[in-house]
GUSEVO-129275 format. One record per residue (C-alpha): x, y, z. Coordinates in steps of 0.5 Angstrom, whole numbers, padded with zeros to 4 digits, always signed. Example, Ala and Ser with C-alpha at 12.3 -4.5 7.8 and 13.67 -1.06 7.14 Angstrom:
<atoms>
+0025-0009+0016/+0027-0002+0014/
</atoms>
This chain:
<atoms>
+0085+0066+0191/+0081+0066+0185/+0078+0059+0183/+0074+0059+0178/+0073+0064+0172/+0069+0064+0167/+0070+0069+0160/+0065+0065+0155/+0063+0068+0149/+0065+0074+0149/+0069+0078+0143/+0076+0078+0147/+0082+0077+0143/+0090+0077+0143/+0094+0071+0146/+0094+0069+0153/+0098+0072+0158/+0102+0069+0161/+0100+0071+0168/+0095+0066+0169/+0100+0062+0170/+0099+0065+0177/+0093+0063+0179/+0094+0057+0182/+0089+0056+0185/+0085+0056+0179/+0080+0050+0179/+0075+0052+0173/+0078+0056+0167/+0072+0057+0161/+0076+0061+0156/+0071+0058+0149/+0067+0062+0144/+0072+0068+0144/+0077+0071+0139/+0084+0069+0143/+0090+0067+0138/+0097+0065+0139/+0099+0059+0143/+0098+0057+0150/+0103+0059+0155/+0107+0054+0158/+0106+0057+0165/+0099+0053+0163/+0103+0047+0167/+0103+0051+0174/+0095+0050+0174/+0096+0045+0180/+0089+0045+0182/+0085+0046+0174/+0080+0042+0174/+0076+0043+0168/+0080+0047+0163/+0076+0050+0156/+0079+0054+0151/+0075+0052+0145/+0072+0055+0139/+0078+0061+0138/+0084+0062+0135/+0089+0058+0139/+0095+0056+0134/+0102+0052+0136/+0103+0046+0139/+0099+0044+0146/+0104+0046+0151/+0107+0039+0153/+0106+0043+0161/+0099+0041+0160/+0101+0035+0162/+0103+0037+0170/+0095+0039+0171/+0094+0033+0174/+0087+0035+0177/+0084+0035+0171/+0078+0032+0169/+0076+0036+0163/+0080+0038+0157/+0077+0041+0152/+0081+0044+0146/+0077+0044+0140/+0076+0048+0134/+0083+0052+0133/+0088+0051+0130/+0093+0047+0134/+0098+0044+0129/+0104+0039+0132/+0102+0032+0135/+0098+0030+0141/+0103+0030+0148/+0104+0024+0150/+0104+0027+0157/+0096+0027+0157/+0097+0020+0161/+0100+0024+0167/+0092+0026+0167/+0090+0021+0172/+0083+0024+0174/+0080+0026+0167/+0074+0024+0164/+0073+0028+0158/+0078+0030+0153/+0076+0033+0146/+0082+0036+0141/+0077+0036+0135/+0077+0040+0129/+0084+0042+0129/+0090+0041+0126/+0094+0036+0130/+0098+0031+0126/+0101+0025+0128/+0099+0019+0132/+0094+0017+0137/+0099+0017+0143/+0098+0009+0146/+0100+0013+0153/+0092+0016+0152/+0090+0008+0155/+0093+0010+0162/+0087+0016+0163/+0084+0011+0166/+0078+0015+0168/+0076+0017+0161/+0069+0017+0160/+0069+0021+0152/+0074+0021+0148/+0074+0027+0141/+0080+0027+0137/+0075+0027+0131/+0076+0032+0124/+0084+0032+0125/+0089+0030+0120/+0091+0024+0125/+0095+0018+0121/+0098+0011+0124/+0093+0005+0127/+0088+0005+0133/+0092+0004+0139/+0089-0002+0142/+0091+0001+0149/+0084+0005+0148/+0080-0002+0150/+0083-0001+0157/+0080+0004+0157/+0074+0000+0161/+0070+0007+0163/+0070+0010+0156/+0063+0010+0153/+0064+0016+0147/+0069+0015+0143/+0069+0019+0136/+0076+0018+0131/+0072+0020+0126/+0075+0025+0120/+0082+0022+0120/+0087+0018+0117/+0087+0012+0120/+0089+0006+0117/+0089-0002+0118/+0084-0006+0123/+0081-0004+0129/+0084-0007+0135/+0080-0014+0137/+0078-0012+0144/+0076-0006+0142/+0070-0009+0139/+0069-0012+0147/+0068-0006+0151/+0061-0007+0154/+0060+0001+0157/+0062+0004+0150/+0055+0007+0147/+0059+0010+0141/+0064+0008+0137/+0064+0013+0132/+0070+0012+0126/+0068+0014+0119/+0072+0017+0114/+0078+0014+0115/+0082+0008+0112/+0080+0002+0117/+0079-0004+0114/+0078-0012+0116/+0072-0015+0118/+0067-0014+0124/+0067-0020+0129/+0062-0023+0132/+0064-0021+0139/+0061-0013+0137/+0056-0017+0142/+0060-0016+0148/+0058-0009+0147/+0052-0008+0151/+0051-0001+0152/+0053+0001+0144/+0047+0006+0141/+0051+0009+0135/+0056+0005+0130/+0058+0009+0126/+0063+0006+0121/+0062+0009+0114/+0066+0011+0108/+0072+0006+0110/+0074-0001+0107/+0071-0005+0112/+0069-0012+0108/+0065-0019+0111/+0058-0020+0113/+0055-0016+0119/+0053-0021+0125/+0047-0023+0125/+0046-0023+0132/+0048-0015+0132/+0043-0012+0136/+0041-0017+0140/+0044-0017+0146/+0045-0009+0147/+0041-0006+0153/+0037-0001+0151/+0037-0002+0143/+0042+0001+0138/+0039+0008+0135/+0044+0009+0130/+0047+0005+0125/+0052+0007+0119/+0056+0003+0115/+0055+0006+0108/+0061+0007+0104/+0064+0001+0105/+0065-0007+0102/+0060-0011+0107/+0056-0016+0104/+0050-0021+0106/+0044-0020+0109/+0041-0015+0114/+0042-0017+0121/+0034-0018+0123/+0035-0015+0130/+0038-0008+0128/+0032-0005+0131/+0031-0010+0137/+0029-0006+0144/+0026-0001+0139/+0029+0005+0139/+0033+0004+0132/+0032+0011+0128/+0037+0012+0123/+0040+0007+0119/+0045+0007+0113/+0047+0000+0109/+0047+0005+0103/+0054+0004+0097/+0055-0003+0100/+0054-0010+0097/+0048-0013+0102/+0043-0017+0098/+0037-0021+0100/+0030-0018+0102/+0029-0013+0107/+0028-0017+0114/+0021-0015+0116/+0023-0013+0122/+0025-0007+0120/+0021-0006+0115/+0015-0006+0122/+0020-0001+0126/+0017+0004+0128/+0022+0009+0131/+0026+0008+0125/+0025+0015+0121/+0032+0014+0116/+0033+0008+0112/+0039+0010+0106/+0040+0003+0103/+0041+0004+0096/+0047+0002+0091/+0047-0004+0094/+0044-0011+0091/+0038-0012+0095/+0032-0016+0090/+0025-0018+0091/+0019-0015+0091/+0017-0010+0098/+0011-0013+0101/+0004-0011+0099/+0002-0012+0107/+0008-0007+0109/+0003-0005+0114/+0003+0003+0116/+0009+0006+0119/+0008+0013+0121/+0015+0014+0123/+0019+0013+0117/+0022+0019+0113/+0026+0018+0108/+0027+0012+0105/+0032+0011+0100/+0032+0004+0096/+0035+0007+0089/+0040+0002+0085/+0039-0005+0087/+0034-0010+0084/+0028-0009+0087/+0022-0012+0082/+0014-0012+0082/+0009-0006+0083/+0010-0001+0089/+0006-0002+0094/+0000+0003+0095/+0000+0002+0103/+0006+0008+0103/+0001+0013+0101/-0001+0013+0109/+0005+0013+0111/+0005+0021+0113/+0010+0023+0115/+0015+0020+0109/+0019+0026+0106/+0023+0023+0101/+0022+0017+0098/+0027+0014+0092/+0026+0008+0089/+0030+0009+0082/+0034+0005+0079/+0031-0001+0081/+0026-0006+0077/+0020-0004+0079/+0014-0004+0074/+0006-0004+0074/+0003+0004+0076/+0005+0009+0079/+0000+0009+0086/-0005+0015+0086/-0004+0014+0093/+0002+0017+0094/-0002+0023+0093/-0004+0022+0100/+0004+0024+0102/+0002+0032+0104/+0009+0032+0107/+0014+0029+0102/+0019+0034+0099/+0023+0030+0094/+0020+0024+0090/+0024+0019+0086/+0022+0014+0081/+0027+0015+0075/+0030+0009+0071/+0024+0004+0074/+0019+0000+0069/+0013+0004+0071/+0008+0004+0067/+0000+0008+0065/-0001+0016+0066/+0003+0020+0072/-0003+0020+0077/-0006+0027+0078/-0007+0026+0085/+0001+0028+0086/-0001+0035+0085/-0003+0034+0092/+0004+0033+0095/+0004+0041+0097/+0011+0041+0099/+0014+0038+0093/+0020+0040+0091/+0024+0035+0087/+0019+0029+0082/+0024+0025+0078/+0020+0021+0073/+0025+0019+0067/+0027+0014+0063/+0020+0009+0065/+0015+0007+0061/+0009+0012+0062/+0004+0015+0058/-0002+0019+0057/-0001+0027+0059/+0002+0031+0064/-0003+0033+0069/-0003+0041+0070/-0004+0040+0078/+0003+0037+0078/+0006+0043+0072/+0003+0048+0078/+0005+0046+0084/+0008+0052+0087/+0014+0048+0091/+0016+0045+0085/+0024+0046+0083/+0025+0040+0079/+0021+0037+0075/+0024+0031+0070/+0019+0027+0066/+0024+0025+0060/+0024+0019+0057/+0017+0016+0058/+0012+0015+0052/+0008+0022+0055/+0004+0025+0050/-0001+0031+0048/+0001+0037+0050/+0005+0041+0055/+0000+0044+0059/+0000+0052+0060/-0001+0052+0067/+0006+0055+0069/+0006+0061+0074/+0009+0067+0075/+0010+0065+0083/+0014+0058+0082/+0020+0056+0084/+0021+0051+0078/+0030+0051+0077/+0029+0045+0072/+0024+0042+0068/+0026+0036+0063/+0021+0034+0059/+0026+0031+0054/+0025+0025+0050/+0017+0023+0050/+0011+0025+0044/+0009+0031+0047/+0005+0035+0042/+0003+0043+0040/+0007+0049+0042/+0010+0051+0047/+0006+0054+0052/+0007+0061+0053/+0007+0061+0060/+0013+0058+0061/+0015+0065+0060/+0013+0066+0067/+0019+0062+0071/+0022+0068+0073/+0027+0063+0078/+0028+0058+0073/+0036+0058+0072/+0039+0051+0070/+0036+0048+0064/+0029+0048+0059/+0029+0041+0056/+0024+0039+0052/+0028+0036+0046/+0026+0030+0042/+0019+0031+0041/+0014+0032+0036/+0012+0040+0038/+0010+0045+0033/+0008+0053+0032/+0014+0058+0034/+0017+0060+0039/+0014+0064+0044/+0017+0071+0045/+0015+0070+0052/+0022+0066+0053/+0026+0073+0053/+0022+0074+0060/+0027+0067+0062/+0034+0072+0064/+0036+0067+0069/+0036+0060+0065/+0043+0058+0063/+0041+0052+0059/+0036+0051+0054/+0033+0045+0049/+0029+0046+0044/+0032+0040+0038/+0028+0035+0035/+0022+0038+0034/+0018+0041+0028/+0020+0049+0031/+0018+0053+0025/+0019+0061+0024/+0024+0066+0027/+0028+0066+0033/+0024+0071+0037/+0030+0078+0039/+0026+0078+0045/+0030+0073+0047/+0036+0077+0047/+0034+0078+0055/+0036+0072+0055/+0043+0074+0058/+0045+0069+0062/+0045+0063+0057/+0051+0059+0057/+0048+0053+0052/+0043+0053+0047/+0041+0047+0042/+0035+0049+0037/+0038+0043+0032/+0034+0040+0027/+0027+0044+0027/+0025+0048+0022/+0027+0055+0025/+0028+0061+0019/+0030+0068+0019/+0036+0072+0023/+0039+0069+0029/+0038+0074+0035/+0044+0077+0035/+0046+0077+0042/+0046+0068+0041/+0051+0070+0035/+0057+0068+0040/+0053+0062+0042/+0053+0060+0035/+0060+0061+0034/+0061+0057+0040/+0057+0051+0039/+0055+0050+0032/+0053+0045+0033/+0046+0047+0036/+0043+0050+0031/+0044+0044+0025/+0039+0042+0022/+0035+0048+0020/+0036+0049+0013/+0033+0057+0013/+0035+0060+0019/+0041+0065+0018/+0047+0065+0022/+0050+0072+0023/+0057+0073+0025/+0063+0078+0025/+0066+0073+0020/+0061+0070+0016/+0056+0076+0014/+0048+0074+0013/+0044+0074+0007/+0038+0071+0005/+0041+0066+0001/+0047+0064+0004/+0043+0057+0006/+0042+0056-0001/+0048+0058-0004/+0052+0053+0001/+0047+0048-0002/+0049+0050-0009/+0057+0050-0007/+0055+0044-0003/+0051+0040-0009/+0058+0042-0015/+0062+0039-0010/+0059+0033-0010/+0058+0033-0018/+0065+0034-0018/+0068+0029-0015/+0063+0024-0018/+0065+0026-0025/+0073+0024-0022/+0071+0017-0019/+0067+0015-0026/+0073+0017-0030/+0077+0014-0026/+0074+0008-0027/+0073+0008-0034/+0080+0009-0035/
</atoms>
């Protein structure tokens, strides 16, 4: 007489027994969040009166019982996260009275069975993250009570059928990572009721319509279609009804401005739209937009200066402007952005001094700068900033010196301070960036002195530029703690004395990062130093010479 049976979360193992099959008054069977195997019975099918079936998030394996099928009562069928292999059963369609049905995150294979468009009942429909091939079958829009439908992860292919974009009481239409393609008509305005498309990472091509959003109940609150060929412009009316919050054109071909009313939108928080080919200059009257988060806009044409109204928009935490267009300075506004983690406004036209008031941004993670027109010094509030893990500054004009401000408690991995005119010695306290592990670079500059033995301190770094510069001295042996080391350049400065043995190997390795250096010695097992090596080879080299022009001018006056 038992009817209903709860067993969730749990640690029971091994496979199910077959004596459930028995129990067939059975209404409500939760076997999810435990640590079954092995396949689900057959006698799974004499469960007449099962209602809502759960067994997700185990270890089942197999191919689901084609007995499911005479589970008539079902209304919940929730299968996911298992290892089920095989198709999906066709004989689904016997299940007249369901409502949710969820075999995602396994391993079915196969077609969506067209049969699943006589569960006329369905309200949810997840068959996301499996290895599913073939079309949509269109018999899913007659699926008039569907309002989730998630095909995401898959290999689908081709069109979306029509009158799928016609279903006025879906809310989700979730069907990115696939293989679909052809265009988005301008009956998706049939869809009253759509809050998320999600349509990203497939070979969808055309314009958005530009009426999208318009005519939806509530207002749509997610829209992604990033990874795709779209092309044209912004549908204006994405953020009508005002509860648009994440919005993804990013990896596209979308040109034009920026529709002031997204811009003005003020439940948006996430705004992807990089790599696209947007122009124009954002408008200095954007206005305070409290709500916006992260804002990508990198890899387009944008131009003009970067409105310094954004420093009151508090609650940014990523802003990516690079690989743009952009010129003028670098607003000291954006100090003001106490919680911005990742500041992005590499390969710009940007111009003047790197504004002190950054050092500000406490929760700095990543400042990336390079390959702009910026001058001046490197401020030592922003060398400090304890948050800081990636700070990259190369290929500016910066000059002066690097300031001696590191400390023992930062989190810095990267610091690149490459291709610029920074002067005087490399500070001593760089030596205090105990975390640091993936690269030095502060080549190509116009540095001097020695340098410092406090870099031995630095056992984690695996990648390390000193070249182009005017280096002189030994290579200290202290820095043959530096055991973890991968990538040494020291090329072309005036570097002397014996090379640490510990960067023997390195050398040998990659020659090449220690050219340049007329005195310093570079001892191996093959190749054993002497204080003259360097000039003997210069003397080998210069007789070589000798010799062969000597033989051009005989063989020319002969």
């Amino acid at each position: 007489n038992l009817t209903v049976l709860f067993l969730s979360s749990n640690k029971i193992g091994g496979t199910l027994p077959d004596f459930f099959g028995s129990l067939t008054k059975l209404q409500k069977l939760f076997l999810n969040s435990n640590l079954f195997t092995g396949e689900l019975p057959e006698s799974i099918g004499e469960l007449g009166n099962l209602e809502n079936f759960v067994a997700s998030m185990n270890g089942f394996n197999g191919s689901i019982p084609e007995s499911i099928g005479r589970c008539g009562s079902l209304t919940t069928l929730r299968l996911h996260n298992n290892q089920f292999t095989g198709t999906i059963p066709a004989v689904i369609s016997n299940l007249s009275r369901l409502q949710w049905l969820t075999i995602k995150d396994t391993f079915v294979t196969g077609e969506i069975p067209p049969e699943i468009g006589k569960c006329q009942e369905l309200v949810i429909l997840d068959l996301q993250n499996n290895n599913l091939t073939g079309v949509i079958p269109p018999e899913i829009a007659e699926l008039k009570k569907l309002q989730w439908l998630s095909l995401y992860r898959n290999m689908l292919h081709g069109p979306v059928p029509a009158a799928l974009w016609q279903m006025p009481q879906l809310e989700r239409l979730a069907l990115y990572n696939n293989s679909l393609s052809g265009e988005i008509p301008a009956e998706i305005n049939h869809m009253s009721s759509l809050r998320d498309l999600l349509l990203a990472f497939n070979s969808f091509t055309g314009e958005l319509p530009q009426d999208l959003g318009l005519n939806t109940t509530h207002g749509l609150v997610w829209v992604d279609v990033m990874g795709n060929h779209f092309h044209g412009k912004i549908p204006p009316g994405l953020c009508t009804g005002g509860q648009l919050a994440i919005l993804d054109l990013a990896l596209n071909r979308f040109s034009g401005s920026i529709p002031s009313e997204i811009i003005k939108c003020q439940s948006l928080w996430r705004a992807r739209l990089g790599n696209n080919m947007f122009n124009g200059s954002l408008p200095s009257d954007l206005g305070i937009n409290t709500g916006w988060s992260y804002v990508e806009l990198g890899g387009n044409q944008f131009e003009g200066r970067i409105p310094s109204v954004l420093g009151p928009w508090r609650n940014l935490t990523v802003l990516d402007l690079s690989r743009n267009s952009f010129s003028g300075p670098i607003p000291p506004e954006l100090g003001a952005l106490t919680l911005l983690g990742n500041l992005n406004l590499s390969s710009n036209k940007l111009s003047g001094p790197i504004p002190h008031e950054l050092g500000n941004c406490r929760r700095l993670v990543r400042l990336d700068l390079q390959n702009n027109l910026l001058n001046g010094t490197i401020p030592a509030e922003i060398i400090s900033l304890s948050s800081l893990q990636h700070l990259v500054l190369s290929g500016n004009k910066l000059s002066g010196e690097i300031p001696d401000a590191f400390t023992s408690t930062q989190g810095l991995l990267e610091l690149q301070l490459g291709s610029n005119s920074l002067e005087g010695a490399i500070p001593w306290s760089l030596g205090k960036l105990q975390f640091i592990s993936q690269i030095i670079n502060i080549s190509s500059n116009m540095l001097s002195g020695t340098i410092p033995s406090s870099l031995g301190n630095l056992r984690m770094l695996e990648m390390l530029d000193l070249s182009e510069n005017s280096l002189s001295g030994p290579i200290p042996p202290q820095l043959n703690n530096m055991i973890s080391l991968s990538a040494v350049n020291v090329s072309f400065n005036q570097l002397s004395g014996l090379l640490p043995a510990g960067w023997a190997k390195l050398a040998e390795r990659s020659p090449e990062g220690f050219l340049g250096n007329p005195q310093l010695c570079i001892q191996s097992e093959n190749a054993p130093c002497s204080k003259n090596q360097s000039r003997r080879r210069i003397r080998r080299n210069t007789r070589i010479i000798i010799a062969l022009l000597l033989s051009a001018l005989a063989v020319m006056a002969s």
